[in-house]
gemmi code that builds the backbone of each chain (N, CA, C; Angstrom):
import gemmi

chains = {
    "A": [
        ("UNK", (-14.884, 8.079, 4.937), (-14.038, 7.461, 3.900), (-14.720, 6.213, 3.371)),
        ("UNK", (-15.528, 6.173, 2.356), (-16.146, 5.435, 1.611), (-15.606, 4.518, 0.565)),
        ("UNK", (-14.812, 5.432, 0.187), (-13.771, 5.026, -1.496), (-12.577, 5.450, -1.291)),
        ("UNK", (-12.038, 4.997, -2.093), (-10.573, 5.343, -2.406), (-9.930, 5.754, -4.114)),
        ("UNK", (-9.882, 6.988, -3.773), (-10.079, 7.604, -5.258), (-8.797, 7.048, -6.143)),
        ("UNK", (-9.054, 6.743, -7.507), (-8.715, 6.331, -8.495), (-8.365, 7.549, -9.394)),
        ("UNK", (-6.799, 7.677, -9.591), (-6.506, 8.915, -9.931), (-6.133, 8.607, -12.051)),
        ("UNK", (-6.543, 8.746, -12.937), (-6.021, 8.993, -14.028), (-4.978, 9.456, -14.590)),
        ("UNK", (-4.143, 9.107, -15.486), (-2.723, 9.751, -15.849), (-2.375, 9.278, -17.186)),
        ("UNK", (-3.062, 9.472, -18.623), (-3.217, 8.717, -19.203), (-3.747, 7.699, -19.569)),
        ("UNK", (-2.497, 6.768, -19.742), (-3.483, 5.308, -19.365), (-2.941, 4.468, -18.426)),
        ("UNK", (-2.635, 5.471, -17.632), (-2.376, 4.573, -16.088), (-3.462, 4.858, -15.320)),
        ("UNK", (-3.918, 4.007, -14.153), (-4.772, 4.461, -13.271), (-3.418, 4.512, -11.769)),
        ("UNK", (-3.947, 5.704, -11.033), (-3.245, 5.660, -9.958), (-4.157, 5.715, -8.740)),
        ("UNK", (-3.727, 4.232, -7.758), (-4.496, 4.014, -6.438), (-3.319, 4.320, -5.538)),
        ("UNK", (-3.602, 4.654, -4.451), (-2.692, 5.383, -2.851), (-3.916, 4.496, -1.965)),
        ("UNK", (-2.815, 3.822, -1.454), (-4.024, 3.205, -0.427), (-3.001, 4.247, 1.007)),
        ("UNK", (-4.062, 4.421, 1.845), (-3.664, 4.919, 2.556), (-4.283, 4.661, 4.030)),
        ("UNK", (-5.487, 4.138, 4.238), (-6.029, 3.641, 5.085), (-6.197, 1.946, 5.134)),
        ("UNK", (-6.175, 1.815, 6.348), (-6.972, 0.187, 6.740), (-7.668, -0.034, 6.099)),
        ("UNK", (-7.353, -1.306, 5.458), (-8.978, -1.438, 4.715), (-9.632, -2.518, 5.020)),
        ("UNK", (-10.666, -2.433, 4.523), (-11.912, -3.289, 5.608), (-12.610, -4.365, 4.270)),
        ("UNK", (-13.514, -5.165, 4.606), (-13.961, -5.556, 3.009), (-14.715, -4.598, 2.272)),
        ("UNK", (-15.704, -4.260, 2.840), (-16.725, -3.126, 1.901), (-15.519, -2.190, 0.936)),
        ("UNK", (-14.930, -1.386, 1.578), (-13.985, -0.765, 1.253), (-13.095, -1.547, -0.165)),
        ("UNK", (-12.407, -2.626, 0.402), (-11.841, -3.539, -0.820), (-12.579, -3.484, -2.141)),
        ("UNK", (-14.557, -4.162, -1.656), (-14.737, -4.340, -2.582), (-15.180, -3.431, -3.688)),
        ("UNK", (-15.731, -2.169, -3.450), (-16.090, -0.836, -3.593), (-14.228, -0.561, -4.798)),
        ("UNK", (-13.342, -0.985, -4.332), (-12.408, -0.764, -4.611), (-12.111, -1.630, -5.923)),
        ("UNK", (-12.430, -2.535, -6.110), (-12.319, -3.639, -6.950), (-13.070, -3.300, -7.959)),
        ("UNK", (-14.841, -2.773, -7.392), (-15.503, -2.063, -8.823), (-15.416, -0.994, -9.271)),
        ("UNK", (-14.568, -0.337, -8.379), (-14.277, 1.172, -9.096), (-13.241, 0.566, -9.751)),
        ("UNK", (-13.001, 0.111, -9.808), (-11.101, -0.503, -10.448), (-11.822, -0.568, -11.792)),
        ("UNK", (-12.357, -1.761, -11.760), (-12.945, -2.758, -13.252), (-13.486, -1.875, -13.859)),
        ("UNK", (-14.717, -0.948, -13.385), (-15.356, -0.275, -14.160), (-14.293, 0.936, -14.650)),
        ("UNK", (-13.223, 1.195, -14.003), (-12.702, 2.641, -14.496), (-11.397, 2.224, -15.718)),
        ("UNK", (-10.915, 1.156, -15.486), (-10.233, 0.163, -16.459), (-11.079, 0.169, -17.976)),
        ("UNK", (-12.284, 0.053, -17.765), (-13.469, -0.172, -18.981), (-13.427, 1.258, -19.267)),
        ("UNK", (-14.012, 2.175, -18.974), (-13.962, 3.242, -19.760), (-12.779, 3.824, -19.941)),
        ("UNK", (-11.894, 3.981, -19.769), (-10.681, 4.966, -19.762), (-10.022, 3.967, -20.594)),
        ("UNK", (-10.125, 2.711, -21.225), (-9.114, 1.871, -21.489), (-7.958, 1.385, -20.836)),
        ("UNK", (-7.654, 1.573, -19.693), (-6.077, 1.742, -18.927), (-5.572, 0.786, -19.679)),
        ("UNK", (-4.199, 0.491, -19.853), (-3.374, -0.011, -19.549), (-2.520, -1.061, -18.350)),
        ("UNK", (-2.496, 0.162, -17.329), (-1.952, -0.144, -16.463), (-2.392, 0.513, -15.318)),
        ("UNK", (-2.124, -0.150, -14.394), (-2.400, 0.058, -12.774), (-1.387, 0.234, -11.359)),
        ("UNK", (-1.255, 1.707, -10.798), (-0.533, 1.195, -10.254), (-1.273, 1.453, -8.461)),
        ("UNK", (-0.318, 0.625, -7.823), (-0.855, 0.863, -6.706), (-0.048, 1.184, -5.926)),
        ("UNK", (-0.134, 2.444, -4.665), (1.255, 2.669, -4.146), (1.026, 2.298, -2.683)),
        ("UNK", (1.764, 1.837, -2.081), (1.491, 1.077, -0.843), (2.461, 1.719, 0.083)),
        ("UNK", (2.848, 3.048, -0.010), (3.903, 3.378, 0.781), (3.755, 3.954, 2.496)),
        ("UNK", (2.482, 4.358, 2.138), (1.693, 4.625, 3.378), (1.801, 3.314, 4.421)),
        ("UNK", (1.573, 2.349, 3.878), (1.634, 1.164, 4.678), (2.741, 0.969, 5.471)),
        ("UNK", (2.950, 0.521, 6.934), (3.695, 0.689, 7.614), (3.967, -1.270, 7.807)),
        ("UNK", (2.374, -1.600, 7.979), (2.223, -2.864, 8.014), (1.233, -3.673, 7.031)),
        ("UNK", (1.238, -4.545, 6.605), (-0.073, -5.719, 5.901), (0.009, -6.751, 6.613)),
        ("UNK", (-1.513, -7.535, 6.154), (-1.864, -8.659, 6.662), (-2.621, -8.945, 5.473)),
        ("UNK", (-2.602, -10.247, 5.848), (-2.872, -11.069, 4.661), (-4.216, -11.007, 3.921)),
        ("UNK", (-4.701, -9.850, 4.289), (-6.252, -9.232, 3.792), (-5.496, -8.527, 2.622)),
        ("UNK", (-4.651, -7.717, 2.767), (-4.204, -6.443, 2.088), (-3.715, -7.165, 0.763)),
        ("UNK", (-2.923, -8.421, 1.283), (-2.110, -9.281, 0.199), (-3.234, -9.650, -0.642)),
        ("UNK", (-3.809, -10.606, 0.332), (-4.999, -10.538, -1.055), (-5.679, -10.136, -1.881)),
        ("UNK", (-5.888, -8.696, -1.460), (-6.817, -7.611, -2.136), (-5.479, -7.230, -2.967)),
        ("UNK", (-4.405, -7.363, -3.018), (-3.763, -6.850, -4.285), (-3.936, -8.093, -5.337)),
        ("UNK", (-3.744, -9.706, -5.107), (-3.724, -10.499, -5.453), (-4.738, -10.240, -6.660)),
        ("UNK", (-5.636, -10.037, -6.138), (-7.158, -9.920, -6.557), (-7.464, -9.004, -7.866)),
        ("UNK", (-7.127, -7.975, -6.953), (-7.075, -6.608, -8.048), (-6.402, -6.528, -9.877)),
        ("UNK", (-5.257, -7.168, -8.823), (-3.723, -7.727, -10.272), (-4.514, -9.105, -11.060)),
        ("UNK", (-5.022, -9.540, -10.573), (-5.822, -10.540, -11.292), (-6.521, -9.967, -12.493)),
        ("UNK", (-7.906, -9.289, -11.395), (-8.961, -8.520, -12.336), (-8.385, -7.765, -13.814)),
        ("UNK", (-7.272, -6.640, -13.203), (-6.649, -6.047, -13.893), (-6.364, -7.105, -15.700)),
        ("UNK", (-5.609, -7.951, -15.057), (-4.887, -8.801, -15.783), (-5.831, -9.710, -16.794)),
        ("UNK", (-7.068, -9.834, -16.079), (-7.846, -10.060, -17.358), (-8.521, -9.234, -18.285)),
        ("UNK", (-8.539, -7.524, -17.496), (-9.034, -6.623, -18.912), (-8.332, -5.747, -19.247)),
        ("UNK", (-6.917, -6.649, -19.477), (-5.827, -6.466, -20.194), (-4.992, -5.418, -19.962)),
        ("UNK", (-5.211, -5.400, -18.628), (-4.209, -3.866, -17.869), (-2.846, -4.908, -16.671)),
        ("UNK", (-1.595, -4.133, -16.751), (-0.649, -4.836, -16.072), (-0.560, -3.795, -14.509)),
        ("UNK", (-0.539, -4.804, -13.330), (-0.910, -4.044, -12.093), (1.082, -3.892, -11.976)),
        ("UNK", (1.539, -2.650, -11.028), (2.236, -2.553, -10.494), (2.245, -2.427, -9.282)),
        ("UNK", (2.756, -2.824, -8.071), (2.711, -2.255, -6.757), (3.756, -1.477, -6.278)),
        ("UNK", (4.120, -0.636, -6.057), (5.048, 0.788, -5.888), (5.010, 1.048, -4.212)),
        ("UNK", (6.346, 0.941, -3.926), (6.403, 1.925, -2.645), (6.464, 1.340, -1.568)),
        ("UNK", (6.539, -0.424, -1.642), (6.465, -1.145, -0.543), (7.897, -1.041, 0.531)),
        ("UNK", (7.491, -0.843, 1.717), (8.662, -0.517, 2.508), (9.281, -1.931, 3.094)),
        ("UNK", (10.565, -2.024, 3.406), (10.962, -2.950, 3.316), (10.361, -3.923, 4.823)),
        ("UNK", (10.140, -3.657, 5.775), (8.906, -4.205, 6.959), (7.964, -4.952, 6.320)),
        ("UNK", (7.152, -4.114, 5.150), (6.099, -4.632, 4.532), (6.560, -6.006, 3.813)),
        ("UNK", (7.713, -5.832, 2.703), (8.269, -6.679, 2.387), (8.726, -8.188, 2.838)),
        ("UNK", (8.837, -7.840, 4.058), (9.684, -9.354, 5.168), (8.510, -9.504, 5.519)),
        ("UNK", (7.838, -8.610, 6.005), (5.662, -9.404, 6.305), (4.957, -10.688, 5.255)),
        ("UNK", (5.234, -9.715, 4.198), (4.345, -10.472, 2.834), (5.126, -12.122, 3.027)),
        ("UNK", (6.349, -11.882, 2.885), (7.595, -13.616, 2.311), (6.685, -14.052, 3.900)),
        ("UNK", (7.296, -13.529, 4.854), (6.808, -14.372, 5.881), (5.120, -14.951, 6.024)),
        ("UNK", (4.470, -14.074, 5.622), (3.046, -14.455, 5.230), (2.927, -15.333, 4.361)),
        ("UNK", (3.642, -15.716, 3.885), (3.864, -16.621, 2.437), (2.996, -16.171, 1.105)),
        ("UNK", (2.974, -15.285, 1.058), (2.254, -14.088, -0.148), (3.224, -13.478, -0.962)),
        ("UNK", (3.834, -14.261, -1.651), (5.040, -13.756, -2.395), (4.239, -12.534, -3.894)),
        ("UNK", (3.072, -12.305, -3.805), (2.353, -11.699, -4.550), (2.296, -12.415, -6.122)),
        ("UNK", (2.783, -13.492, -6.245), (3.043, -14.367, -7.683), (2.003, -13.435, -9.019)),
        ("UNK", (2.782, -13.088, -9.896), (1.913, -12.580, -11.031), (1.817, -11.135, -11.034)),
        ("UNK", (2.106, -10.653, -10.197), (2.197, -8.983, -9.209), (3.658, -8.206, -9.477)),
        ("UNK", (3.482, -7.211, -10.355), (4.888, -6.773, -10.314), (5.128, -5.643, -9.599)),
        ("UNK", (6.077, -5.391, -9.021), (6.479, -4.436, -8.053), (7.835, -3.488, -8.467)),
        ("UNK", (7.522, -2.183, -7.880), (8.841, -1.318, -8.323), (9.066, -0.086, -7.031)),
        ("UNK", (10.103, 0.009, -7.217), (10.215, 1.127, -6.096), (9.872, 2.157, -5.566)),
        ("UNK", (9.500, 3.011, -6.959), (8.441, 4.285, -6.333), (7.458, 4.508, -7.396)),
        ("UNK", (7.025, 5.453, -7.547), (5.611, 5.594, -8.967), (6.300, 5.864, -10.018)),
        ("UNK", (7.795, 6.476, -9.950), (8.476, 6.406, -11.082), (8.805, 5.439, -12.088)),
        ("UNK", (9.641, 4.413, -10.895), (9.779, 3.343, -11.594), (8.726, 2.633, -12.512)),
        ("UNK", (7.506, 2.798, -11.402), (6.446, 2.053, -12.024), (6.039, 2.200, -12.974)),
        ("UNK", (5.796, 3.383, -13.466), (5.355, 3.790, -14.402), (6.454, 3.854, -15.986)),
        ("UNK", (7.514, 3.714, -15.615), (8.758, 3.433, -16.580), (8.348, 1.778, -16.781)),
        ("UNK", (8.254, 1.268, -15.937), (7.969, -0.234, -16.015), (6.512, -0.650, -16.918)),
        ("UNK", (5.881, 0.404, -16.974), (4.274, 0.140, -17.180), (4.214, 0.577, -18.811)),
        ("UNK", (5.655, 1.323, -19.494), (6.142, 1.879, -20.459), (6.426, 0.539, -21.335)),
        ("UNK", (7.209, 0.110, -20.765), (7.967, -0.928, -21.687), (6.542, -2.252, -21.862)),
        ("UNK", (6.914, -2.890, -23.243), (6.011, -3.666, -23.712), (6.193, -4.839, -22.773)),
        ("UNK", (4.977, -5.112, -22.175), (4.624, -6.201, -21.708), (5.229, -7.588, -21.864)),
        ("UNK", (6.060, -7.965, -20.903), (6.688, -9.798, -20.742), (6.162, -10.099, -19.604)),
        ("UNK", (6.721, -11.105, -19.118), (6.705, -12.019, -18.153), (6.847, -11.582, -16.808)),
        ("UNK", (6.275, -11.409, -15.767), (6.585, -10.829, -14.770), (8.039, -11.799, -13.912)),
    ],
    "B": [
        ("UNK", (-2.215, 5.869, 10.740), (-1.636, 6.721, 9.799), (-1.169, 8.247, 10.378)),
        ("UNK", (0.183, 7.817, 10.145), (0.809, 9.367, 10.993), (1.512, 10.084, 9.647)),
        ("UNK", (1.663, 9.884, 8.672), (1.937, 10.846, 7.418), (1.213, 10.667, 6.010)),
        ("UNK", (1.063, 11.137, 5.338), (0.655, 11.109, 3.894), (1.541, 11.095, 2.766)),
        ("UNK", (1.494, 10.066, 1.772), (2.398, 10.070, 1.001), (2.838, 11.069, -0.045)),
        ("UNK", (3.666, 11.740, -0.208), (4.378, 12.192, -1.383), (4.834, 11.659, -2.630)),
        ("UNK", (4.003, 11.135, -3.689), (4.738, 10.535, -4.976), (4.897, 11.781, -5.622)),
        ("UNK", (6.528, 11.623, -6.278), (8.074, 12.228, -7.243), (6.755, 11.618, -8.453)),
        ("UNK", (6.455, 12.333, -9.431), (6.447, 12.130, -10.618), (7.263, 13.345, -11.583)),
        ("UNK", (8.576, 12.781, -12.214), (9.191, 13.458, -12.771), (9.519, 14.999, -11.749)),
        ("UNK", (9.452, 15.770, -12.512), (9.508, 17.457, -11.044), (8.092, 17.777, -10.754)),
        ("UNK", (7.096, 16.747, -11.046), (5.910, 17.132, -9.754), (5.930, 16.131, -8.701)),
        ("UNK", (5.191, 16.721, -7.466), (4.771, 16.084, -6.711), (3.526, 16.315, -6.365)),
        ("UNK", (2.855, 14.681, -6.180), (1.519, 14.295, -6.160), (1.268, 13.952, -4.699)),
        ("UNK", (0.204, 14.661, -3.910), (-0.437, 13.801, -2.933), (-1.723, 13.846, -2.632)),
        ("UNK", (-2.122, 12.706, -2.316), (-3.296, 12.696, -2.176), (-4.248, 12.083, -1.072)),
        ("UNK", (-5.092, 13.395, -0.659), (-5.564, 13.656, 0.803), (-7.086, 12.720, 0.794)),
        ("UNK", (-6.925, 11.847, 1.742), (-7.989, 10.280, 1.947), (-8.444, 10.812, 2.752)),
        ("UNK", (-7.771, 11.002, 4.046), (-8.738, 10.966, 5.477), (-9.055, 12.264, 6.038)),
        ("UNK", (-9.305, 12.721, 6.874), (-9.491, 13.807, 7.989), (-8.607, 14.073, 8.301)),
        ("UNK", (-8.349, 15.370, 8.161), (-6.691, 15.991, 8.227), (-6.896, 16.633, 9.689)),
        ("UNK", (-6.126, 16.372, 10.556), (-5.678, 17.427, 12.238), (-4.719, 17.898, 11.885)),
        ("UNK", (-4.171, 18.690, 13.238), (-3.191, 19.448, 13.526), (-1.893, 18.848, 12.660)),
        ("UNK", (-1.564, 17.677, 13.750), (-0.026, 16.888, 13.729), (-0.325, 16.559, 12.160)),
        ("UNK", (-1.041, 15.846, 11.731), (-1.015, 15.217, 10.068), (-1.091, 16.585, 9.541)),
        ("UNK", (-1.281, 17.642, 9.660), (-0.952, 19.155, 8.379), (0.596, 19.305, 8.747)),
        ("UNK", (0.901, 19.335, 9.736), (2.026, 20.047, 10.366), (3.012, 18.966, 9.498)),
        ("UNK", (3.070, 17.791, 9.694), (3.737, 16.632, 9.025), (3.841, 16.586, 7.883)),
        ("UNK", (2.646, 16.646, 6.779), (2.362, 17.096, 5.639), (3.483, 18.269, 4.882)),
        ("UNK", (2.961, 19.467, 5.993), (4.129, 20.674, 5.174), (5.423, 20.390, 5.264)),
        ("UNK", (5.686, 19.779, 6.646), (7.409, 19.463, 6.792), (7.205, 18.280, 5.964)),
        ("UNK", (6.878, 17.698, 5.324), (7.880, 16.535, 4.676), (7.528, 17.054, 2.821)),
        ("UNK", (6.485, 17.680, 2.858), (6.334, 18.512, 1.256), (7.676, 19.461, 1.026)),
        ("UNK", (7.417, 20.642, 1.836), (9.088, 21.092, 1.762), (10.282, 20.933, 1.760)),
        ("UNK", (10.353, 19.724, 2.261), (11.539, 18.826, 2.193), (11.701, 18.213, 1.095)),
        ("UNK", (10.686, 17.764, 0.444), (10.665, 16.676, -0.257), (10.997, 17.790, -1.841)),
        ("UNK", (10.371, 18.878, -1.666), (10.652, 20.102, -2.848), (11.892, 20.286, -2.713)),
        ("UNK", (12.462, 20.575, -1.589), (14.226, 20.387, -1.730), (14.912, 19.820, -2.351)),
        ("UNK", (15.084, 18.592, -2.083), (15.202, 17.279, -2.188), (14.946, 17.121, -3.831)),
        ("UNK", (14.073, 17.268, -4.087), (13.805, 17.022, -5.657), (13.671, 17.345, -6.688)),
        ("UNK", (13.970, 19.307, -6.311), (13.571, 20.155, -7.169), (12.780, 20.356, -8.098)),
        ("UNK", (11.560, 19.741, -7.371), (10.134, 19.776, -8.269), (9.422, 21.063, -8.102)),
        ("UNK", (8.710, 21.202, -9.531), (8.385, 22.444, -9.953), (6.853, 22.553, -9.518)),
        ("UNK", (6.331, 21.515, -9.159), (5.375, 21.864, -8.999), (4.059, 20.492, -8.024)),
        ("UNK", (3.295, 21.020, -7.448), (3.137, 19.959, -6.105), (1.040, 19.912, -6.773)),
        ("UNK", (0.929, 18.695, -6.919), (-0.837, 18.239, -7.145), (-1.422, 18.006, -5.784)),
        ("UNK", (-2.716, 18.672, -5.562), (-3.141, 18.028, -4.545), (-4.050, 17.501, -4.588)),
        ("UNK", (-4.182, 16.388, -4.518), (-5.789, 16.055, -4.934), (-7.057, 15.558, -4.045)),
        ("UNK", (-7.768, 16.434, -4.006), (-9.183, 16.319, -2.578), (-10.101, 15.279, -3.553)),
        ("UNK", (-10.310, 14.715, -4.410), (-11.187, 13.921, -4.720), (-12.016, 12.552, -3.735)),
        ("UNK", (-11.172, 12.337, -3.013), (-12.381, 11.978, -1.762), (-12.857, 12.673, -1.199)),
        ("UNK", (-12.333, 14.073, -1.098), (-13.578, 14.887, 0.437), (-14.578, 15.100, -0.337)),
        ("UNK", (-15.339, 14.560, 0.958), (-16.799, 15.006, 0.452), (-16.896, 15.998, 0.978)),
        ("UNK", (-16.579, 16.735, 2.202), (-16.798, 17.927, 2.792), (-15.007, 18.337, 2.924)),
        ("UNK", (-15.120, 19.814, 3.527), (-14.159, 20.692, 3.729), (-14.575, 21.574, 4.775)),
        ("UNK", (-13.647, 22.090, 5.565), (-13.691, 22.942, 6.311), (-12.795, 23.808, 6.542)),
        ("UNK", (-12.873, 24.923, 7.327), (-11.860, 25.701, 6.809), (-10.737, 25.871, 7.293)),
        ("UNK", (-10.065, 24.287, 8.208), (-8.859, 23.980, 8.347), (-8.227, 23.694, 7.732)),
        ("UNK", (-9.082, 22.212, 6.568), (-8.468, 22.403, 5.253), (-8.627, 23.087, 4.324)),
        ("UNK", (-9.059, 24.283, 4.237), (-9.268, 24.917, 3.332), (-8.031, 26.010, 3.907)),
        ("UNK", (-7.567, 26.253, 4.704), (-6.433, 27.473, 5.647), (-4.941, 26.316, 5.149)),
        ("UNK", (-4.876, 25.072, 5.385), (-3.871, 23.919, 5.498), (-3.737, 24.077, 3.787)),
        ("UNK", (-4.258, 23.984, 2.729), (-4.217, 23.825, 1.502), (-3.596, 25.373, 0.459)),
        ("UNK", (-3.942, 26.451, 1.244), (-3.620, 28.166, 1.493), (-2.118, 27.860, 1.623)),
        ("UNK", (-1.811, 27.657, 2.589), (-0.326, 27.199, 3.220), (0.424, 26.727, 2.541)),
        ("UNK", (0.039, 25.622, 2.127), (0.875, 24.630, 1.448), (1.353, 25.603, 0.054)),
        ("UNK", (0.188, 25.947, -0.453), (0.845, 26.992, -1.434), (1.464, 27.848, -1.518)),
        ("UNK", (1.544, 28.617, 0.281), (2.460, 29.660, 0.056), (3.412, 29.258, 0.438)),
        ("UNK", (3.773, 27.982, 0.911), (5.084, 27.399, 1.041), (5.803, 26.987, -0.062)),
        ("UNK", (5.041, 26.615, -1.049), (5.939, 26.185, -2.198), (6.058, 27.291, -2.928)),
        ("UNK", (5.396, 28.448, -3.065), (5.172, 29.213, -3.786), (6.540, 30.202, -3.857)),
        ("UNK", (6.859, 30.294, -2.181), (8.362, 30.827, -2.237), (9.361, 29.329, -2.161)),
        ("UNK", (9.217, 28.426, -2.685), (10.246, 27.331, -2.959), (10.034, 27.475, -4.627)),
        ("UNK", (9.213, 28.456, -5.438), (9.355, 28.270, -6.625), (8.560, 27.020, -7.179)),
        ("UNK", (7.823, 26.408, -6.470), (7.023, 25.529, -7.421), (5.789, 25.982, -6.818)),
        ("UNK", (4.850, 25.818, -8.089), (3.572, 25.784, -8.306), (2.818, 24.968, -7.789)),
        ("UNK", (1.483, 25.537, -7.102), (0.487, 24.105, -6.466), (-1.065, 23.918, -7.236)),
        ("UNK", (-1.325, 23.033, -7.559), (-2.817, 23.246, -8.036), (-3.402, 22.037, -7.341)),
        ("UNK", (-4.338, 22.356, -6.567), (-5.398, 21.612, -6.257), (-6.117, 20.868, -7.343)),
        ("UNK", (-6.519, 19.434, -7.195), (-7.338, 19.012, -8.170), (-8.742, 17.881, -7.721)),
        ("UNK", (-9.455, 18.079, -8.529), (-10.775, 16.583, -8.260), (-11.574, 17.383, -7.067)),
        ("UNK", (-11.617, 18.848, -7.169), (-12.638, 19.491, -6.370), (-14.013, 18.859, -6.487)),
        ("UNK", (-14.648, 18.019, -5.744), (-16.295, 17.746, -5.534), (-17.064, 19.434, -5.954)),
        ("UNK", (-18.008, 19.555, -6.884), (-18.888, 20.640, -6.340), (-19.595, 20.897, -5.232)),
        ("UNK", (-19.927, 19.964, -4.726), (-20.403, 20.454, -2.999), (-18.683, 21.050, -2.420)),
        ("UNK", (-18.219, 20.566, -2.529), (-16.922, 21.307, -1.623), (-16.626, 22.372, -2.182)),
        ("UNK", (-16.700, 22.925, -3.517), (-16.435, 23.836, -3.894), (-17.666, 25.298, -3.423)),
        ("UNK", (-18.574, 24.740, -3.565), (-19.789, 25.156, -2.866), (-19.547, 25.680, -0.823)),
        ("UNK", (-19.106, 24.659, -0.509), (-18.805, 24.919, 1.122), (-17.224, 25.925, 0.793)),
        ("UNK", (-16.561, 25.602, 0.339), (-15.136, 26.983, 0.340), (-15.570, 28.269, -0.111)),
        ("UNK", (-16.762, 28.326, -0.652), (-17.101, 29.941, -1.152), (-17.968, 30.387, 0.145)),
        ("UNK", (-19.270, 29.587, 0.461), (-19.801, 29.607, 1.586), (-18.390, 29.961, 2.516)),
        ("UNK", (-17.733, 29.491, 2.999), (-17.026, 29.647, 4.031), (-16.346, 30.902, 3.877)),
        ("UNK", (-16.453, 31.496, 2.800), (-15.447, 32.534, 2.425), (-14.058, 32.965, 2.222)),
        ("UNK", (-13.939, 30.927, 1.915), (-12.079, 30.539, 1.407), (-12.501, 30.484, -0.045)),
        ("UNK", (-11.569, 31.611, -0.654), (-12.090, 31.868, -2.153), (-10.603, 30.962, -2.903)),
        ("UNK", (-10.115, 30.035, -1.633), (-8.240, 30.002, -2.305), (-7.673, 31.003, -3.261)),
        ("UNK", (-7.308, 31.990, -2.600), (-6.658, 33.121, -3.737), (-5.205, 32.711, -3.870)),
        ("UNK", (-5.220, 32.682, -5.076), (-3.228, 32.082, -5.753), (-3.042, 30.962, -5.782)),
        ("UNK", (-4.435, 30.177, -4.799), (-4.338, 29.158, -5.446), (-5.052, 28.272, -6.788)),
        ("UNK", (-4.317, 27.395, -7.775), (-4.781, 27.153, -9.002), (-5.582, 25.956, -8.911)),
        ("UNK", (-6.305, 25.545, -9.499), (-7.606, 24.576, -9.607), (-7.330, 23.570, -11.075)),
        ("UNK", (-7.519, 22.355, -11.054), (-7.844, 21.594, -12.449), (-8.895, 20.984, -12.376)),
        ("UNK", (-9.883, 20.348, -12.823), (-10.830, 19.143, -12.039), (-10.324, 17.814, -12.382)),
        ("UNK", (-8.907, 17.729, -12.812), (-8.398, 16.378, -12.543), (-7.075, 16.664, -12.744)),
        ("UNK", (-6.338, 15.131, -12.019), (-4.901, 15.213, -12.401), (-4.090, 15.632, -13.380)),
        ("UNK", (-5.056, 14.744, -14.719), (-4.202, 15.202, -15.704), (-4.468, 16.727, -16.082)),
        ("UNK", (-5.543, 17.234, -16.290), (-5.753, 18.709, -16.522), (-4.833, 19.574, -15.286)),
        ("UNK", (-4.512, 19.066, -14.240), (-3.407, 19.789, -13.221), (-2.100, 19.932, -13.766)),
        ("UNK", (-1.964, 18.055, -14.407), (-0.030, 18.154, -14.840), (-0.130, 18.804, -15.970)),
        ("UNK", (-1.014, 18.729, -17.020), (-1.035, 19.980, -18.614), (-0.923, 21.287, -17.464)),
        ("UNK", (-1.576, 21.671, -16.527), (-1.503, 23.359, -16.419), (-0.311, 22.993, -15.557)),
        ("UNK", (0.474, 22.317, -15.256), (1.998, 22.386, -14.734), (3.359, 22.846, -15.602)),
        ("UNK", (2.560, 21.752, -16.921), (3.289, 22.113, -18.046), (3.718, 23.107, -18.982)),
        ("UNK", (2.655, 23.896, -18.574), (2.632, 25.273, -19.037), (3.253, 26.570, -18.621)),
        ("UNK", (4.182, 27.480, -19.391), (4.854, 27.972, -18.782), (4.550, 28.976, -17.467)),
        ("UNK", (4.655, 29.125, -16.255), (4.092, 29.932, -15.289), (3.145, 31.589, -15.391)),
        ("UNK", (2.096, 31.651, -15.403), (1.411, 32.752, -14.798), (0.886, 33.034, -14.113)),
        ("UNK", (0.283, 34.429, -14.006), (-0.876, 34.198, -12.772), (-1.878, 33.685, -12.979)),
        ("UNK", (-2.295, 33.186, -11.842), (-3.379, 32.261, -11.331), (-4.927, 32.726, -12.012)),
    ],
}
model = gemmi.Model(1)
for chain_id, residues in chains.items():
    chain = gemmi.Chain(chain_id)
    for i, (resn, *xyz) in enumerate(residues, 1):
        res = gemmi.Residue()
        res.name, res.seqid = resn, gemmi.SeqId(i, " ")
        for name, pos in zip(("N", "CA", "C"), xyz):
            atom = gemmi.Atom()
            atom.name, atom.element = name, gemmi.Element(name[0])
            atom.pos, atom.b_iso = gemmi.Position(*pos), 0.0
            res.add_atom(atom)
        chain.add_residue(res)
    model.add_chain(chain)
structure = gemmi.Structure()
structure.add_model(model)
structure.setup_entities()
């Protein structure tokens, strides 16, 4: 497990994290991101985190990060699927994900990723 | 990681296979896919191998299955993001997936979802 495939849907990109991730991994993840954002044009990004049982403050960051990147070549990140464990981790981690919008499943997200862009 | 996620998009369902699949993770897989086809009355289930780099013919027997499980639940399965080396090792192996349908990406999977049912 090298990568973590970046699925197309329009102009959404869809990531499933599903394993631990390590840095190589992250960062491998970050340039498949940017570069696949550039050609495909995306829009939007979502990421589904449902697999996750637990995070640590690696994981937080690497979304931090991502939603950043995203956000400067003009794509809006969603995070989808966070279970509520994960949820009381992040506040308690003090990683409130600021700038990061979140929705309940890929549905939502993608209804969310529909409507014109405000304020998170 | 003791299950794989299932994302509901509209009446498909999407999942997508990262790691090295065993016994317990297939077995888990079909029981919570069939359930989840219950449950949602989706017409039709994506699978997408775009990380394997290799295959063998557990998953290539596990991916067989899955289709003939949905197949009598009435939804459709298409595999998608086949690597040509893997496609290469399933003929070698002499898993030709019969009935089952192929896209080389998501979206070319959800257009042949969209389309009204034939044979394969």
């Amino acid at each position: 497990m090298d990568r973590i495939p970046i699925l197309q849907m329009g102009d959404l990109l869809l990531v499933t994290i599903q394993v631990d991730m390590h840095d190589q991994l992250a960062l491998t993840l970050q340039d498949d991101l940017t570069d696949k954002i550039q050609r495909t044009s995306a829009r939007g990004v979502l990421i589904d985190i449902s697999a996750l049982d637990i995070v640590d403050s690696f994981i937080g960051r690497m979304i931090s990060t991502i939603s950043a990147l995203a956000r400067i070549m003009d794509a809006t990140t969603v995070v989808v699927g966070m279970q509520p464990a994960v949820a009381i981790t992040l506040v308690e981690l003090g990683l409130d994900l600021r700038g990061v919008r979140t929705a309940l499943n890929v549905e939502r997200g993608m209804k969310l990723l529909q409507l014109p862009a405000g304020d998170p």
